[in-house]
C-alpha positions as a printed Julia matrix, in Angstrom:
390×3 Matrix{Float64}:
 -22.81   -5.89   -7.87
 -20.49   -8.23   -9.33
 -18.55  -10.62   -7.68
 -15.67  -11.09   -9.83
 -12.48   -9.29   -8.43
 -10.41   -7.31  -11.45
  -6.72   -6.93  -11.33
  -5.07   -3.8   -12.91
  -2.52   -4.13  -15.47
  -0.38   -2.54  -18.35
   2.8    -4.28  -18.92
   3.91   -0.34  -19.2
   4.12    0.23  -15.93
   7.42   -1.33  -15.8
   8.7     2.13  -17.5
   8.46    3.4   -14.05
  11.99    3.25  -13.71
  14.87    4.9   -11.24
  17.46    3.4   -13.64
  20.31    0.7   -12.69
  21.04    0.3    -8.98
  17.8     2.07   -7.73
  15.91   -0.06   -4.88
  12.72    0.4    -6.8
  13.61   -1.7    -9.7
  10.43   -2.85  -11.67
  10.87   -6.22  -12.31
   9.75   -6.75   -8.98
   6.49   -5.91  -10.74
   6.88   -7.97  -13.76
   7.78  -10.64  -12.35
   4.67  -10.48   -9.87
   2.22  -10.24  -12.74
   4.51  -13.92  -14.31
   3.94  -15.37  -10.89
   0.24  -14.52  -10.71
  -0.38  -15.76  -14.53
   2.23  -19.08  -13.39
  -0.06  -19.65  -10.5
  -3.2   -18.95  -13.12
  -4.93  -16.46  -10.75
  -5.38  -14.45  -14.13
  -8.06  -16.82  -14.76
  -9.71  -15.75  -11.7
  -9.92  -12.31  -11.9
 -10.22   -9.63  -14.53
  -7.56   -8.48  -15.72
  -7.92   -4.75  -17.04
  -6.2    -1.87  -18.24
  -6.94    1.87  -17.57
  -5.86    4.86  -19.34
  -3.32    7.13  -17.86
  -4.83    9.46  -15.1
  -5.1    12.62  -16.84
  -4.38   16.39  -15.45
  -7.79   16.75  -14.38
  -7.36   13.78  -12.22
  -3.59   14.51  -10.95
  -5.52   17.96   -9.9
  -7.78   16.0    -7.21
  -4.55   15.95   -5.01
  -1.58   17.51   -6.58
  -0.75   21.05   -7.71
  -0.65   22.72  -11.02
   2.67   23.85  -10.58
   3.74   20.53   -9.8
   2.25   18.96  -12.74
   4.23   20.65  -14.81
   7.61   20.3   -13.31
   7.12   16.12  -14.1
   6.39   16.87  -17.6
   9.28   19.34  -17.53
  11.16   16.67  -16.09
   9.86   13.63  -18.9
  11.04   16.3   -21.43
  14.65   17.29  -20.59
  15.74   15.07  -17.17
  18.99   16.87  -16.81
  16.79   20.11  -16.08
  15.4    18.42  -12.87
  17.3    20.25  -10.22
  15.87   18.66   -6.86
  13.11   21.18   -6.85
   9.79   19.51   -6.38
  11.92   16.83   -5.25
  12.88   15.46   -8.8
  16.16   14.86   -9.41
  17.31   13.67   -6.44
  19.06   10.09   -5.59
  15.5     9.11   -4.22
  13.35   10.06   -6.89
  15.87   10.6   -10.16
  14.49   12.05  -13.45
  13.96   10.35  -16.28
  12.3    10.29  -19.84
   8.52   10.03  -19.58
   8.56   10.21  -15.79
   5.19   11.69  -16.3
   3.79    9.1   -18.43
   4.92    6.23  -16.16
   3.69    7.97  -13.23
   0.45    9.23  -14.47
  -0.22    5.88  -15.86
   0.37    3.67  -12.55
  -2.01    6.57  -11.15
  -4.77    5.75  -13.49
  -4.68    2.11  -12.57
  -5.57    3.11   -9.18
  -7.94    5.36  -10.18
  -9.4     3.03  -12.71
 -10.04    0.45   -9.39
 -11.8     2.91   -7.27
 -13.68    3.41  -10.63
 -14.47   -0.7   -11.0
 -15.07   -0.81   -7.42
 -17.53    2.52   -6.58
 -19.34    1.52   -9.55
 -19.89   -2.27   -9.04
 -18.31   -3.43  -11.64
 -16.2    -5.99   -9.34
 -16.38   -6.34   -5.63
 -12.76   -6.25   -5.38
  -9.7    -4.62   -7.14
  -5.9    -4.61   -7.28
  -3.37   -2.27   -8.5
   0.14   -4.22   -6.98
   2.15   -1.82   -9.23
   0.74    1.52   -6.89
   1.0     2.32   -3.56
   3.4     5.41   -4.32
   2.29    7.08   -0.51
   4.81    9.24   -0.16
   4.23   11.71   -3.19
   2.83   15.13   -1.91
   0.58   17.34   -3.61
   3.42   19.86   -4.1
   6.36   17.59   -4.83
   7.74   14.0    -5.4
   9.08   12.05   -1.83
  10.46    8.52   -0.81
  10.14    6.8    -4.76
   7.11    8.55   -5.07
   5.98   11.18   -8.1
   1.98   10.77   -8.05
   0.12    9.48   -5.07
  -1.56    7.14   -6.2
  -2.91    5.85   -3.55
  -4.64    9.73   -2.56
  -5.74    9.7    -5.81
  -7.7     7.0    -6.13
  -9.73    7.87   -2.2
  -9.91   11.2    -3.89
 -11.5     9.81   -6.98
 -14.1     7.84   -4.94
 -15.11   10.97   -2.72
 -15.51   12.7    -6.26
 -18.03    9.93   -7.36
 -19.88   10.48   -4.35
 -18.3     8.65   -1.38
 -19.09   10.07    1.91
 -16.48    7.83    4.32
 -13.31    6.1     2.76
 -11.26    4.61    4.88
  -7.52    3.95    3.99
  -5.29    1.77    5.72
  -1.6     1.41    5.45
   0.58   -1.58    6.34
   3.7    -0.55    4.67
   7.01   -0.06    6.62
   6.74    3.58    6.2
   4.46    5.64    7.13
   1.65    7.29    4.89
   2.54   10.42    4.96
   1.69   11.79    1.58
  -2.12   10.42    2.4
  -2.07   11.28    5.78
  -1.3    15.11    3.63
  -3.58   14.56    1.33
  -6.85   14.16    3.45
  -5.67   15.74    6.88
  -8.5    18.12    6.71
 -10.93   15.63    5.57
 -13.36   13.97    8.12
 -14.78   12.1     5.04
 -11.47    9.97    4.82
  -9.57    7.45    8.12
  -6.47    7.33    7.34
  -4.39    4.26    9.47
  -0.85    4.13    8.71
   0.78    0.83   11.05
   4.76    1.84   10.13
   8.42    1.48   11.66
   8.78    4.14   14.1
  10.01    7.59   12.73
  12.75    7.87   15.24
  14.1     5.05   12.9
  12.91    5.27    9.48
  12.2     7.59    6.75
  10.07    9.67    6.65
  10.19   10.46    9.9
   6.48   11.54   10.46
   4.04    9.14   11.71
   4.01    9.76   15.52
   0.49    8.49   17.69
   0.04   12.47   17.97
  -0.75   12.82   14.49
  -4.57   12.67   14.59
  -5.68   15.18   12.13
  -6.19   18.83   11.08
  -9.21   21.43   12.79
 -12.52   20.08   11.94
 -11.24   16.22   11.4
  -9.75   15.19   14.71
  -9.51   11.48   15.17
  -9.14   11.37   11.23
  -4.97   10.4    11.33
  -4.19    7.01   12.83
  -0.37    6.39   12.95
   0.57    3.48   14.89
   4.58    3.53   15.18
   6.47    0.09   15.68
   9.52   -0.28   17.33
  12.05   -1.81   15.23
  12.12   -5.33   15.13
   8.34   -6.09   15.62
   7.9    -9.49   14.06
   4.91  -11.04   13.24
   3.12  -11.49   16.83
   3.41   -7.67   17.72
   3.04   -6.41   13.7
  -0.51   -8.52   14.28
  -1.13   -8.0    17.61
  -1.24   -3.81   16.88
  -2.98   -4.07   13.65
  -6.0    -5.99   15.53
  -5.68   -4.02   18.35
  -6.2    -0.46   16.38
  -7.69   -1.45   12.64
 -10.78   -3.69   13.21
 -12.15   -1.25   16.05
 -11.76    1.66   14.24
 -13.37    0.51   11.19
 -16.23   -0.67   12.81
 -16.76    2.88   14.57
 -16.12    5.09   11.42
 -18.43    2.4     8.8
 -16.41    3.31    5.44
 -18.35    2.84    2.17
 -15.11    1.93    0.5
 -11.79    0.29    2.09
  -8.37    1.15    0.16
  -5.47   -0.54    1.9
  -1.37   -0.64    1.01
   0.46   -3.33    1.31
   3.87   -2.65    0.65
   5.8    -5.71    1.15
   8.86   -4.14    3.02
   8.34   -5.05    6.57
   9.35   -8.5     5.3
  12.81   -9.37    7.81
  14.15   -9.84    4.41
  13.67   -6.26    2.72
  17.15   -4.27    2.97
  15.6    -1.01    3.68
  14.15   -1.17    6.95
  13.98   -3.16   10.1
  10.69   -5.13   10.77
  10.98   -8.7    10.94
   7.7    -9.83    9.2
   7.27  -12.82    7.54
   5.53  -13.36    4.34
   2.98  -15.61    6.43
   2.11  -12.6     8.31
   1.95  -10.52    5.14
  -0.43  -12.74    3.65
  -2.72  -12.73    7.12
  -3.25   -9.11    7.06
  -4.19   -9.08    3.38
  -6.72  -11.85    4.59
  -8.08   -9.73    7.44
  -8.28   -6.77    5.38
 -10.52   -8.05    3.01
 -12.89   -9.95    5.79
 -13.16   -5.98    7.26
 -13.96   -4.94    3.45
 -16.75   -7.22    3.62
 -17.92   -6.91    7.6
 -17.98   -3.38    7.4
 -17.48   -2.0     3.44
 -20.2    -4.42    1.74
 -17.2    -5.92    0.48
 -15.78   -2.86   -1.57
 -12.2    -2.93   -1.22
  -9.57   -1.4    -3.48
  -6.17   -3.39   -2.79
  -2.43   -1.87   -3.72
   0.83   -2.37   -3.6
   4.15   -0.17   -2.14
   7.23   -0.74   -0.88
   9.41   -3.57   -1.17
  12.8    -4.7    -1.98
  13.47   -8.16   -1.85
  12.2    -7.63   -5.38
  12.33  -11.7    -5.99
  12.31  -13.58   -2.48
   9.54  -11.28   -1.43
   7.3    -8.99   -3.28
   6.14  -11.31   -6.67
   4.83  -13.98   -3.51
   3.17  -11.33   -1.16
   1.58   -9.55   -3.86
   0.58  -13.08   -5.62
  -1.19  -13.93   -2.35
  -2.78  -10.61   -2.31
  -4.29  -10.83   -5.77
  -5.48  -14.99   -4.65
  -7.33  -13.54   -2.16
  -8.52  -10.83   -3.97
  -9.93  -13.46   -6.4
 -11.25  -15.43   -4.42
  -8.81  -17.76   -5.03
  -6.19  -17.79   -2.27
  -3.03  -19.51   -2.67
  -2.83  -22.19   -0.38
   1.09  -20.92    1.74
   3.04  -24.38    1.32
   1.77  -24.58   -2.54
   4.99  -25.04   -4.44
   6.19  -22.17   -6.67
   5.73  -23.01  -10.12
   8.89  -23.91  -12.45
   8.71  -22.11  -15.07
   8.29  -18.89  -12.79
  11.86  -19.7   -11.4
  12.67  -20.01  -14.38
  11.99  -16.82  -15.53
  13.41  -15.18  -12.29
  16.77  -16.77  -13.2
  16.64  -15.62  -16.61
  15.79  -11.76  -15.67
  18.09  -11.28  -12.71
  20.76  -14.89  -12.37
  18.93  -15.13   -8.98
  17.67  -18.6    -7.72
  13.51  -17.71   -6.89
  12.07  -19.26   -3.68
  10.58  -22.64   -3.99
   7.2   -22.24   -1.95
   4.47  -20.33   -1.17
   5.52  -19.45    2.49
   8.01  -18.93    5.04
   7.22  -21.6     6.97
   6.03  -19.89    9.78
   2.84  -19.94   11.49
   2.23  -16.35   13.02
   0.21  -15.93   16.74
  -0.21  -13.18   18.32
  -2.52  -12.41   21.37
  -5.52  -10.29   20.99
  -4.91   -6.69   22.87
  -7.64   -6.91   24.66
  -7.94  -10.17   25.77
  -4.78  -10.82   26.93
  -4.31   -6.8    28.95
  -1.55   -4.23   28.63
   1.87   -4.86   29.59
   3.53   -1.21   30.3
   6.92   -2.77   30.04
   6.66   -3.89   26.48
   7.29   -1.21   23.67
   4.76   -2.82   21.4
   2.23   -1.85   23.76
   3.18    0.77   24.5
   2.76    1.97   20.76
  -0.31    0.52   20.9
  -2.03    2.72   23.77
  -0.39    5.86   22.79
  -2.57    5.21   19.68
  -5.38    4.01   20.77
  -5.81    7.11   23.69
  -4.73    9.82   20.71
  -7.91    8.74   18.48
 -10.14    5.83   19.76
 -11.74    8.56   22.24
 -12.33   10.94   18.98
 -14.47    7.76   17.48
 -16.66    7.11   20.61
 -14.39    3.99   21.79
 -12.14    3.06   24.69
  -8.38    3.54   24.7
């Protein structure tokens, strides 16, 4: 198998665009793929291009019907009435919505591809992560799941256990959807609670349709979890878990918007912390995936301050090649920032904070802390369905 890691990439994605004013503007992904070239982790990794997913592919997870409301939509926006939820201030029409979409899609699919075949060890796809798009209509930014595609893509190549894992502010759903029935796919969503936060879903009682109990893993924050309790529950639920259900391949989100920065929601994670889970992710690819791990992106929208560094340190350690946090950011990246938006970029690599946390088990319950209590409720809905201890 090889070792080198491959980064997916097609300046095109950056026609995945809401229009003017939309949180989901897509410089945030160009100027991720300037930092990553600044820093010259595109000398350390592949860099590749796939075609767009075609409708054979799209069919893996989302409906005919469906299908062809998008390309309805590419062709005449105006015509997009909110049905399949296009057309909506969330998800707005626009020309080639299809293309865009189905073209981010195939860069996912393309690093399962890389990945299940052994053509690199590790791959990234920053510009995906679209979890919220169902099989029957477009959610939360979302038109094609990505994300489902590309663990749907791997189980059509032959994978018998996938396991996703989602540390994105919002909760998984359209995966969670996706796979519900599945016992061949864990799907561990760590989100802001849905009494809080779009889309609502995500409670610990979510744990999977007849035949794949145990299968869901939702793990709901209360808002305002900074980094000690964000990495206190994700050691306290992940690690276990992946150790009981042995995944072949390990597909993980990492949208960038629990940053305390983001404007949409109401973590208070640092980029430190960010960069810490993308580290322990890929140490679990290795301990228990043989080191095949297929790494996205998601939300985020602190699209300069946040998402080109998080994503930047995701692709370093993808590579091989982390990025050491109080490494200065390169001038002629903040250079470029200023030039696309008139905003000043950050200046290092970091936050300047040094996350702790204390391991769940080591250190015992607390019943009076709502961190822990989010914890238990998810560790007795599904640790019991994988042979393990609440």
């Amino acid at each position: 198998m090889s070792g080198r890691a491959q980064l997916m990439w097609d300046e095109a994605v950056t026609g995945y665009d809401f229009g003017p004013g939309h949180p989901m503007d897509p410089v945030r992904l160009a100027l991720t793929m300037r930092l990553v070239e600044a820093l010259g982790l595109d000398r350390a990794v592949r860099v590749a291009a796939a075609r767009p997913a075609g409708d054979s592919t799209l069919r893996l997870v989302h409906r005919e019907d469906y299908i062809a409301a998008v390309r309805a939509a590419s062709a005449d926006p105006g015509s997009a009435d909110g049905s399949y939820g296009l057309g909506t201030s969330d998800v707005p029409a626009f020309p080639a919505v299809h293309d865009a979409s189905a073209l981010i899609a195939g860069q996912s699919v393309g690093a399962a591809e890389s990945v299940w075949r052994g053509e690199a060890l590790h791959a990234v796809n920053f510009a995906g992560g679209l979890h919220h798009a169902m099989p029957g209509a477009a959610s939360g930014f979302c038109v094609y799941n990505d994300a489902a595609l590309a663990v749907a893509r791997l189980l059509e190549l032959g994978a018998e256990r996938v396991a996703y894992v989602d540390v994105d502010v919002h909760h998984g759903d359209g995966v969670q959807a996706a796979f519900w029935e599945d016992p061949r796919v864990l799907t561990v969503s760590l989100h802001e609670h849905p009494s809080t936060l779009f889309p609502q879903t995500g409670w610990p009682q979510e744990t999977g349709g007849p035949g794949a109990e145990g299968s869901a893993v939702n793990v709901a924050l209360p808002a305002g979890t900074g980094d000690a309790g964000w990495l206190r529950a994700f050691h306290a639920v992940v690690p276990e878990l992946l150790a009981a259900f042995r995944p072949q391949v390990l597909v993980t989100q990492h949208g960038a918007d629990t940053h305390f920065e983001d404007p949409l929601a109401h973590l208070a994670v640092s980029l430190d912390a960010q960069r810490m889970v993308a580290e322990a992710c890929h140490a679990l690819a290795h301990e228990h995936a043989e080191g095949r791990w297929v790494a996205l992106g998601g939300g985020g929208y602190a699209v300069v301050d946040v998402v080109p560094r998080s994503w930047a340190h995701l692709v370093g350690i993808a590579a091989g090649a982390p990025v050491a946090p109080e490494s200065a950011v390169p001038e002629e990246w903040r250079a470029e920032v200023f030039r696309r938006t008139r905003q000043l970029g950050p200046y290092r690599m970091t936050d300047g904070c040094r996350p702790e946390w204390k391991d769940f088990t080591d250190s015992g319950y607390d019943p009076g802390d709502r961190l822990d209590q989010s914890i238990l409720a998810t560790r007795r809905a599904v640790f019991p369905a994988h042979g393990l201890l609440p």
